[in-house]
Backbone as ProteinMPNN parsed JSONL, in Angstrom:
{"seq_chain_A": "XXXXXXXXXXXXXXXXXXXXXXXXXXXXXXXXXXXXXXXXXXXXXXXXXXXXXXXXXXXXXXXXXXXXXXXXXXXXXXXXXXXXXXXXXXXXXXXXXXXXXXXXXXXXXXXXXXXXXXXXXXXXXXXXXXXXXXXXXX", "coords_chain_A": {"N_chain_A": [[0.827, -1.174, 0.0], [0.787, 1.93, -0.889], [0.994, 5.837, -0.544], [0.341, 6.95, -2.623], [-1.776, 5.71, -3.653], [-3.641, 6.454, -1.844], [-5.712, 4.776, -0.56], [-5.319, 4.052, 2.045], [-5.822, 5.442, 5.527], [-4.241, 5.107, 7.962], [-2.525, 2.917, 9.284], [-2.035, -0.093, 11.064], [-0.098, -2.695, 12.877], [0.583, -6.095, 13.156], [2.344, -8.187, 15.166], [4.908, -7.635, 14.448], [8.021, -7.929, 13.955], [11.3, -5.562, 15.34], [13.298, -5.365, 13.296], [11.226, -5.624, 10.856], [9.571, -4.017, 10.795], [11.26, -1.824, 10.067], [11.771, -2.098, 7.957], [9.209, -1.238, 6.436], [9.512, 1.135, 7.261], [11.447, 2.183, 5.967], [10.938, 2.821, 3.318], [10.084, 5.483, 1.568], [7.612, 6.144, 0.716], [5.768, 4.074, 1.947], [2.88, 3.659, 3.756], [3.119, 4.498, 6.81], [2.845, 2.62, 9.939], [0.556, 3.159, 12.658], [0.049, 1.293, 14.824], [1.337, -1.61, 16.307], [0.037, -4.744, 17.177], [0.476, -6.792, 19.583], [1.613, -9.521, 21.518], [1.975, -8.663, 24.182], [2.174, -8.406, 28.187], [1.385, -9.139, 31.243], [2.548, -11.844, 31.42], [4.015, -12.383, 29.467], [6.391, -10.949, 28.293], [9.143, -11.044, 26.619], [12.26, -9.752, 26.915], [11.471, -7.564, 28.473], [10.313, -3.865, 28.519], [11.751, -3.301, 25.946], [10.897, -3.348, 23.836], [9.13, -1.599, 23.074], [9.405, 0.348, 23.314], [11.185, 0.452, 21.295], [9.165, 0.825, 19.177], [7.994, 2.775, 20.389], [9.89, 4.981, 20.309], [9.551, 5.125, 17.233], [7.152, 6.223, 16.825], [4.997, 4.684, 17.213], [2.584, 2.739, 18.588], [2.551, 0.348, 20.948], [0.292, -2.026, 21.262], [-1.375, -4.888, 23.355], [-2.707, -7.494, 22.792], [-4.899, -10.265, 23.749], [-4.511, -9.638, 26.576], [-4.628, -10.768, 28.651], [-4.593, -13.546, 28.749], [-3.124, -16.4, 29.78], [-2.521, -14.773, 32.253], [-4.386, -14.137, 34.872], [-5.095, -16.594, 35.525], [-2.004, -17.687, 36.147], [-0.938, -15.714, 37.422], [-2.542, -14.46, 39.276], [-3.364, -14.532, 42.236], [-0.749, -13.056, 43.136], [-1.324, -10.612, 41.519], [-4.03, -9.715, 42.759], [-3.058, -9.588, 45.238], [-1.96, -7.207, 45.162], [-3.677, -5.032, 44.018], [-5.516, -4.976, 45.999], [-4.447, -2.687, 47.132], [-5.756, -0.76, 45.994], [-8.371, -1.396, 45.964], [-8.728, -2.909, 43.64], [-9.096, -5.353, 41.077], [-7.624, -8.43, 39.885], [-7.527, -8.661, 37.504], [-7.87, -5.74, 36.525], [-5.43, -4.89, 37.868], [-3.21, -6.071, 36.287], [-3.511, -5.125, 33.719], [-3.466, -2.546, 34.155], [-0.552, -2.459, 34.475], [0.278, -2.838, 32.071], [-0.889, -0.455, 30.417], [0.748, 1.015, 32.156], [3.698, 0.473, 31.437], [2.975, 1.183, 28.824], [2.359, 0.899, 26.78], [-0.57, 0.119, 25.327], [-4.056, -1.488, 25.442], [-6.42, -4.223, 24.234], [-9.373, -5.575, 24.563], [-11.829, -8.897, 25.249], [-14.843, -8.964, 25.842], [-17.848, -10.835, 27.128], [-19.557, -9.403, 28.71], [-20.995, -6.784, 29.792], [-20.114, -5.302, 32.515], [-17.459, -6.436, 33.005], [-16.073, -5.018, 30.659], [-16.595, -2.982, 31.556], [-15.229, -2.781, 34.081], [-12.709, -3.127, 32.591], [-11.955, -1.115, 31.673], [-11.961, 0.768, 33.758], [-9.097, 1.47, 34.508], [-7.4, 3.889, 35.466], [-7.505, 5.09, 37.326], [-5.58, 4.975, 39.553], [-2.195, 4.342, 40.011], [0.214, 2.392, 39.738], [2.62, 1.928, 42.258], [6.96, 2.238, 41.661], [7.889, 0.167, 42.391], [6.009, -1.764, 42.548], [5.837, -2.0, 40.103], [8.062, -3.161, 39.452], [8.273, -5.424, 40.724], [5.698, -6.867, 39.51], [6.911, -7.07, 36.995], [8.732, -9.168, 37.668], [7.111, -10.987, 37.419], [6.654, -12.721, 35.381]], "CA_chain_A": [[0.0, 0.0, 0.0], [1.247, 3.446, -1.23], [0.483, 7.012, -0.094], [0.029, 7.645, -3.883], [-2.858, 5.306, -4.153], [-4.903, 7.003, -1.519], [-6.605, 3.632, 0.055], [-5.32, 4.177, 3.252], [-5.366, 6.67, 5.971], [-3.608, 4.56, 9.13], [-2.12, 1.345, 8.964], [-1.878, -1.03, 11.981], [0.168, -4.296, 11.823], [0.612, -7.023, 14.261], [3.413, -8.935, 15.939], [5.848, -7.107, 13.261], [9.405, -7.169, 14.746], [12.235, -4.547, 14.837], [13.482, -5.863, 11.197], [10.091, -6.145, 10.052], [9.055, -2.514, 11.13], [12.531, -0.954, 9.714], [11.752, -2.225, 6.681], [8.466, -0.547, 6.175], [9.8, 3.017, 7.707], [12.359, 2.441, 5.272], [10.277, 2.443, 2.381], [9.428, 6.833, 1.544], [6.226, 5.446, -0.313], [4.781, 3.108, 2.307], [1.917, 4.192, 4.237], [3.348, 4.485, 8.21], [2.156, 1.826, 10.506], [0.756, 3.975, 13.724], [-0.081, 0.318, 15.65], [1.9, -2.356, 16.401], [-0.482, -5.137, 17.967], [1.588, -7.916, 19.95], [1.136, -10.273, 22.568], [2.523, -8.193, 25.182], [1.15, -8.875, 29.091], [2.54, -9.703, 32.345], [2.466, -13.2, 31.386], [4.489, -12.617, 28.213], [6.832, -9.987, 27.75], [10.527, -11.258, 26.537], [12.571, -8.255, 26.883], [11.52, -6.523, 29.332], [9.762, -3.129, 27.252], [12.27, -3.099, 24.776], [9.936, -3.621, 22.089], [7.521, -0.893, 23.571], [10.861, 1.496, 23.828], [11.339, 0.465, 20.022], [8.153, 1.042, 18.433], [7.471, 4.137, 20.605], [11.009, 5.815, 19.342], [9.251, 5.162, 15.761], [5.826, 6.571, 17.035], [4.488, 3.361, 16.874], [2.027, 2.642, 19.624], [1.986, -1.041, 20.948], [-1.343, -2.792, 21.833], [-1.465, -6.248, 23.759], [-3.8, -8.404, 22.177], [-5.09, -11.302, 24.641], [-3.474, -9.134, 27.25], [-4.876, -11.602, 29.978], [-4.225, -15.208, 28.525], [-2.733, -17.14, 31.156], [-2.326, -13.998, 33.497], [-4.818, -14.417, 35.908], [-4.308, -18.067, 36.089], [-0.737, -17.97, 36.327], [-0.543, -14.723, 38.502], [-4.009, -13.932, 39.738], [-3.119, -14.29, 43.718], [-0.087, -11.782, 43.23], [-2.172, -9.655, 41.369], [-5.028, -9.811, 43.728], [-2.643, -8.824, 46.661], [-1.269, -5.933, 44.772], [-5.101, -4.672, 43.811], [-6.277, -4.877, 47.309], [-4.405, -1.642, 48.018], [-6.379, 0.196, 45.464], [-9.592, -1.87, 45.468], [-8.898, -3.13, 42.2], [-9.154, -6.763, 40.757], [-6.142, -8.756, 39.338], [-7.341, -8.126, 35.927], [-7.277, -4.509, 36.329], [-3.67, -4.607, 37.987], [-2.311, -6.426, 35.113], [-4.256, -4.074, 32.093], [-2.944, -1.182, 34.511], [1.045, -2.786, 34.277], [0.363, -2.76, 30.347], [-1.089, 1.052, 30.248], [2.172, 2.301, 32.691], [4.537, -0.001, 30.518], [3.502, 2.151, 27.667], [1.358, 0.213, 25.889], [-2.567, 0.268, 25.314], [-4.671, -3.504, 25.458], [-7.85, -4.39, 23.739], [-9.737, -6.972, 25.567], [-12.688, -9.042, 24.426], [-15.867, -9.659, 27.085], [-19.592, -10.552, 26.576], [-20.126, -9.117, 29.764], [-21.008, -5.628, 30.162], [-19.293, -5.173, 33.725], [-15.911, -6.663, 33.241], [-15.93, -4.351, 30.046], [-16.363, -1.419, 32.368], [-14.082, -3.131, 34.865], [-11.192, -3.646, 31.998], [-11.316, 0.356, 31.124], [-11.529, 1.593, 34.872], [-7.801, 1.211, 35.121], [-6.624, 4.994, 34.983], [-7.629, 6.039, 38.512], [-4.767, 5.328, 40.466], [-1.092, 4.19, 39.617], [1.368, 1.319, 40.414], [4.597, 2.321, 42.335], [8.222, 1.815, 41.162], [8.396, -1.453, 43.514], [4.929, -2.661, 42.172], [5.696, -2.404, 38.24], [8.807, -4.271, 38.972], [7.559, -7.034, 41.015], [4.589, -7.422, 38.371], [7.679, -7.605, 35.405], [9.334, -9.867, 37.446], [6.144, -12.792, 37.581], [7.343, -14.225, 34.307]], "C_chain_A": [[0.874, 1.241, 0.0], [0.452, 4.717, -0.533], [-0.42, 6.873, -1.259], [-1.299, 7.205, -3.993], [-4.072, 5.853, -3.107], [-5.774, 5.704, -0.917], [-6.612, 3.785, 1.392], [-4.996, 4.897, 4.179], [-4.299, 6.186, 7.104], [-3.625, 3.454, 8.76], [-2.038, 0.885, 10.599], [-1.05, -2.405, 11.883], [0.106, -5.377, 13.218], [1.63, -8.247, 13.808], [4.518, -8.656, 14.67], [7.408, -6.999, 14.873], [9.965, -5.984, 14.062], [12.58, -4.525, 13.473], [12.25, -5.302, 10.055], [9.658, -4.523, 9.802], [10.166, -1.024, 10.241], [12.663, -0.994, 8.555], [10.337, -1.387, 5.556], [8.828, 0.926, 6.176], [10.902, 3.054, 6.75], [11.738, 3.128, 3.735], [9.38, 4.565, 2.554], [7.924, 6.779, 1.421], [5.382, 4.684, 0.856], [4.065, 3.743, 3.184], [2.806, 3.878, 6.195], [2.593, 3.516, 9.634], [1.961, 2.949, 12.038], [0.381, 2.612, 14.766], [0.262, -0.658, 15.596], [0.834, -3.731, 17.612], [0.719, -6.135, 17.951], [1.396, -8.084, 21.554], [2.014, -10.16, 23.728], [1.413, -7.939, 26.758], [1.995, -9.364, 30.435], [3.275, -11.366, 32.284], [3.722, -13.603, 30.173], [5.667, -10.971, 28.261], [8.68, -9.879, 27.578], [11.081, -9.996, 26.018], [12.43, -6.896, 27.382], [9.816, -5.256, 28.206], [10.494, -2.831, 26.395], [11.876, -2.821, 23.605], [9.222, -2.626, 22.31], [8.256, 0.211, 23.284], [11.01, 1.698, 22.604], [10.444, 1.483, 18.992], [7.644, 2.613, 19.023], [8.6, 5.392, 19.901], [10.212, 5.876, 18.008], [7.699, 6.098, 15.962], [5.019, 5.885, 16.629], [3.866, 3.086, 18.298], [1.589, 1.163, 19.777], [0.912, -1.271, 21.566], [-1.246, -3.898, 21.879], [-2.759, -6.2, 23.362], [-3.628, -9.5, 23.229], [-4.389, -10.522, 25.919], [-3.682, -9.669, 28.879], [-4.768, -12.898, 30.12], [-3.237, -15.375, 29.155], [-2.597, -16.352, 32.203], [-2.905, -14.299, 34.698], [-4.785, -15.865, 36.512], [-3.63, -18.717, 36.512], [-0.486, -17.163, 37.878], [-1.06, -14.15, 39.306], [-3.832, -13.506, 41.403], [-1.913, -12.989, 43.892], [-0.64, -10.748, 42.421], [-3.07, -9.121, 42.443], [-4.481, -8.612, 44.752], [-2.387, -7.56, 46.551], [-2.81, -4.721, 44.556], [-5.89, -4.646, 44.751], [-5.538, -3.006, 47.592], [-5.472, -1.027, 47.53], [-7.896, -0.202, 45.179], [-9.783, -2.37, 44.593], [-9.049, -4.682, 42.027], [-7.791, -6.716, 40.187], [-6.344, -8.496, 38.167], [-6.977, -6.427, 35.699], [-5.877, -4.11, 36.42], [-3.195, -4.644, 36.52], [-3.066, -5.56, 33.739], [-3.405, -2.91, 32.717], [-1.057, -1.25, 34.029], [1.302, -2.335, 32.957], [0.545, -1.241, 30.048], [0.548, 1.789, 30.993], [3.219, 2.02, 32.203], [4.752, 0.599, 29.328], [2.943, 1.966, 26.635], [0.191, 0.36, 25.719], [-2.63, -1.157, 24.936], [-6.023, -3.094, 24.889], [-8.341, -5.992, 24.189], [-11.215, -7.467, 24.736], [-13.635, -9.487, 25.774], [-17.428, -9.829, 26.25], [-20.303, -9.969, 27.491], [-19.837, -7.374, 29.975], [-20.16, -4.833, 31.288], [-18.1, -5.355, 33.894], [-15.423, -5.922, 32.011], [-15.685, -3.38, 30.819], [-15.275, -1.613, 32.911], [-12.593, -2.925, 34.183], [-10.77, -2.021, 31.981], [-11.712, 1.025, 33.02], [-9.982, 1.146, 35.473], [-6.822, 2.788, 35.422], [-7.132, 5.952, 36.072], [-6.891, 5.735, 39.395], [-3.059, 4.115, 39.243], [0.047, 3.399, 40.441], [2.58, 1.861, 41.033], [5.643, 1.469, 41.587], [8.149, 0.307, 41.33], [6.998, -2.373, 42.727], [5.041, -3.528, 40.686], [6.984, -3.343, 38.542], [8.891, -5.906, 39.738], [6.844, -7.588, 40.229], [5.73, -8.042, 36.866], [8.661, -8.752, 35.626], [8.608, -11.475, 37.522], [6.793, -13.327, 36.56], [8.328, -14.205, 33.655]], "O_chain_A": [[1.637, 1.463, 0.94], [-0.652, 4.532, -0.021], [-1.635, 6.714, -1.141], [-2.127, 8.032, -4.375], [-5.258, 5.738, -3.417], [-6.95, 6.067, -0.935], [-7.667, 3.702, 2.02], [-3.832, 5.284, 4.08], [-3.352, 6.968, 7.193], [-4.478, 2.924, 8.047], [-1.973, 1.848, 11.364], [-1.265, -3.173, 10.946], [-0.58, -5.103, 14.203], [1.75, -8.923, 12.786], [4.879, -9.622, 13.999], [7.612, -6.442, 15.952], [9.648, -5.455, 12.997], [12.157, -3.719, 12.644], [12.328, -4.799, 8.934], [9.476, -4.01, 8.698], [9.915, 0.151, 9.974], [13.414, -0.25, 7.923], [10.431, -1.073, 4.369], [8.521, 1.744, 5.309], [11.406, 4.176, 6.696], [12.391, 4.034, 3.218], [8.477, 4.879, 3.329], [7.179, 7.457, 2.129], [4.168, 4.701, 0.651], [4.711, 4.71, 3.586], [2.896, 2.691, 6.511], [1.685, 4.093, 10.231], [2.96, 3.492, 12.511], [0.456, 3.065, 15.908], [-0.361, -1.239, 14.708], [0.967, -3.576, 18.826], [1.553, -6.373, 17.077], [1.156, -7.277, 22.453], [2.653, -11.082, 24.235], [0.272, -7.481, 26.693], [3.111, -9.883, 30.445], [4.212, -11.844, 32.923], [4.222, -14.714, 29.997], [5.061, -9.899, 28.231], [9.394, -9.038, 28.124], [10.662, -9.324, 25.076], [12.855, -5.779, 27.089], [8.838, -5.646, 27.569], [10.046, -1.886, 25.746], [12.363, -2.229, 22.642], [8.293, -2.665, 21.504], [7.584, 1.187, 22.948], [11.039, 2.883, 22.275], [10.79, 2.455, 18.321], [7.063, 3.446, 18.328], [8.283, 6.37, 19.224], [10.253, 7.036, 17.598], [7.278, 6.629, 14.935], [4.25, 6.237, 15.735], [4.653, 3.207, 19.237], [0.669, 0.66, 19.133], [0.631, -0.568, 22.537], [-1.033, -4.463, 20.807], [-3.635, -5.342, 23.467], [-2.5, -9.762, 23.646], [-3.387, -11.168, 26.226], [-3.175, -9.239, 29.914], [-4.805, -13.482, 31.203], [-2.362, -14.51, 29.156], [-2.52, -16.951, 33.276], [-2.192, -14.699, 35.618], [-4.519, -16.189, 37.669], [-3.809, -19.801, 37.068], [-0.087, -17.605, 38.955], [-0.491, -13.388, 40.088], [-4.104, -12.375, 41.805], [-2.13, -12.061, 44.672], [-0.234, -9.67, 42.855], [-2.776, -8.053, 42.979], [-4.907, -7.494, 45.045], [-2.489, -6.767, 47.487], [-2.745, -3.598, 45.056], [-7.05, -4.306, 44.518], [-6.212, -2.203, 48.237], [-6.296, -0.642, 48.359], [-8.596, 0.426, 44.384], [-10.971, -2.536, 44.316], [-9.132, -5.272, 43.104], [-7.034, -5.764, 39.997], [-5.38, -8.046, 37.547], [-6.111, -5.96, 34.959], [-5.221, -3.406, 35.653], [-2.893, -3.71, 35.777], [-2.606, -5.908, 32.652], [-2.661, -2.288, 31.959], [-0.446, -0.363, 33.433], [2.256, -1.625, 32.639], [1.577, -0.728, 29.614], [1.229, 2.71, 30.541], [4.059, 2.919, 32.243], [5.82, 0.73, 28.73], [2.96, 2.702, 25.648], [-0.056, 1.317, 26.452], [-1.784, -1.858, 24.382], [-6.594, -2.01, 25.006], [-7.809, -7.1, 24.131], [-11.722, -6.779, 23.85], [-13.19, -10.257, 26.626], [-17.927, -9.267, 25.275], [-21.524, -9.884, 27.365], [-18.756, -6.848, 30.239], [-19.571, -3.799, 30.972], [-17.471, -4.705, 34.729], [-14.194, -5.994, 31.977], [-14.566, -2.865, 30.82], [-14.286, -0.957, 32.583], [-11.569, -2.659, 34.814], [-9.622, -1.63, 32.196], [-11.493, 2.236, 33.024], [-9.752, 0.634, 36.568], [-5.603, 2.703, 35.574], [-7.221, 7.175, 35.956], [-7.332, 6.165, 40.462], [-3.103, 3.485, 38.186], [0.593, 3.73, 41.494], [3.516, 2.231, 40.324], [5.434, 0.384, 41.045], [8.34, -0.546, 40.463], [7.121, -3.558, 42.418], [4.729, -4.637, 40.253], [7.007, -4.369, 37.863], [9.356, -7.0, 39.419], [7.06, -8.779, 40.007], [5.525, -8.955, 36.065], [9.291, -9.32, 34.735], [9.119, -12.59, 37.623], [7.485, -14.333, 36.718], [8.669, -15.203, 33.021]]}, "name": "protein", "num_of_chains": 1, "seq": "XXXXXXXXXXXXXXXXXXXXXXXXXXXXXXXXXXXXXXXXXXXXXXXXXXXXXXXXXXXXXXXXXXXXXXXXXXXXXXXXXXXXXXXXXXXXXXXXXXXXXXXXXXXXXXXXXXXXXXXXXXXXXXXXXXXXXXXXXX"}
């Protein structure tokens, strides 16, 4: 996809590495990817935010996809404990880790309430000590 042809206003791509991404921004002509989806999550995140550090230098905004598969299963009780200060659930912790990591998540529910629940994450804020206990579950 070209500027020239006019089809597209924003591009998005998903699970594109560094290579993959350097090769597009290389390219004068190619339409600018502004979203990088990738299966970034407390459960998952080899590298620390490297990749988040990457794509944001490019103005590339990553988005965890599944950004709760195996989390609460795996990590749910240290979530939990950490989400008691603030009243929160373990799903919120871990969506909140994502948002202060740098990232944005898109979640999927059929349930009206844990929809609300997933986007009330942006009224209070993890300390230093919290985000790196949460990066060091997996």
């Amino acid at each position: 996809m070209k500027l020239k042809d006019k089809t597209v206003d924003d591009l998005a791509v998903s699970n594109f590495s560094a290579q993959q991404l350097d090769a597009i921004l290389s390219n004068e002509k190619s339409i600018r990817p502004t979203v990088n989806q990738l299966p970034f999550s407390v459960a998952y995140h080899p590298g620390g935010t490297q990749m988040i550090d990457y794509n944001t230098e490019r103005n590339i905004l990553v988005q965890s996809w599944s950004p709760l598969s195996r989390v609460l299963r795996t990590y749910g009780r240290d979530l939990e404990a950490i989400g008691k200060r603030y009243n929160k659930s373990a799903a919120q912790v871990g969506l909140r880790w994502i948002v202060q990591s740098g990232a944005s998540f898109c979640t999927q529910t059929k349930s009206r309430s844990h929809f609300e629940e997933d986007l009330n994450v942006f009224d209070f804020v993890l300390t230093d000590d919290e985000m790196t206990a949460i990066s060091r579950l997996a």
